[in-house]
N, C-alpha and C positions, 0 to 999 in steps of 0.2 A: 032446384037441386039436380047435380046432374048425376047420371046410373052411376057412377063413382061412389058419388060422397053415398048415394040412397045405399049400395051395396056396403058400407062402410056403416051405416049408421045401425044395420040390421044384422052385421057378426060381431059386431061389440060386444054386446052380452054372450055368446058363445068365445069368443074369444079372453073374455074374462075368465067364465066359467075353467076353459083348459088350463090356463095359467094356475087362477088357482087348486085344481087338481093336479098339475103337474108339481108346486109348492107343496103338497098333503102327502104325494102318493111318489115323489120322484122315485124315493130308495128300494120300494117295492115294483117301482116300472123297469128300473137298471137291474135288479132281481131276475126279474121272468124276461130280461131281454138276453142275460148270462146265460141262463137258464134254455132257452130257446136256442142260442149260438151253440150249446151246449151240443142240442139234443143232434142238431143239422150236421153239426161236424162229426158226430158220430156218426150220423146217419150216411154220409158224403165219404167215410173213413178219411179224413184228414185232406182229404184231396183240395178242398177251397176253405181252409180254416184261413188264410190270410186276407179274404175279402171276406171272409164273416166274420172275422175280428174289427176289419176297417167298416164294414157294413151298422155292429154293434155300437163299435166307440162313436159313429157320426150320430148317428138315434139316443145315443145317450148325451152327446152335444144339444141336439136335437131340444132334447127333455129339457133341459138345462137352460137354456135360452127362454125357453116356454114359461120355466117357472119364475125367469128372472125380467119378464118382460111385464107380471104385473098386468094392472091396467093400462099401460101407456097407451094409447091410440097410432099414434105415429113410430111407433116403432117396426120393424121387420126386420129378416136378414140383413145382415150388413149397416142396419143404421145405424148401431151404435158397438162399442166394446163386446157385448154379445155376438156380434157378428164376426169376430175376427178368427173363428175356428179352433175355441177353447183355450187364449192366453186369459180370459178374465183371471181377475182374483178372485180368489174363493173359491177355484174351481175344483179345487184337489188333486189328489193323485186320480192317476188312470185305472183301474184295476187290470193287471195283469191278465194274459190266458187262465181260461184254464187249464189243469194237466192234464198230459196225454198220457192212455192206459197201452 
């Protein structure tokens, strides 16, 4: 067996494990990821709300792949419809900003 497959056979189970936490917990990860973009754009006063919006929405792409990848083994970026940067179906709307005060 070569470092490959050995590295492969030993984040299996952590790679499961995300998956299915990302499938339990996604709407509360996109939550505190809102939440978070929130707090910086404030903190930043507006000045890089447009790469912390694009910073958000990739992380919640992110999320989203994680929870749709399951147990597959062979899966990662780009190996399947998950990879193609959020046209899956089922992916929903995008949520919007938030509003500026």
């Amino acid at each position: 067996m070569g470092l490959l497959d050995n590295m492969k056979a030993k984040l299996g189970p952590a790679r499961e494990k995300v998956s299915d936490l990302a499938q339990r917990h996604g709407g509360q990860i996109g939550q505190g990821l809102d939440r978070a973009a929130k707090v910086v754009d404030e903190k930043t006063k507006g000045k890089y709300r447009d790469k912390i919006h694009a910073g958000t929405d990739k992380a919640k792409e992110a999320v989203d792949r994680l929870a749709h990848q399951g147990g597959d083994a062979g899966t990662g970026p780009g190996a399947g419809p998950e990879g193609r940067g959020g046209d899956e179906p089922g992916a929903g709307p995008r949520t919007p900003p938030p509003p500026t005060s």
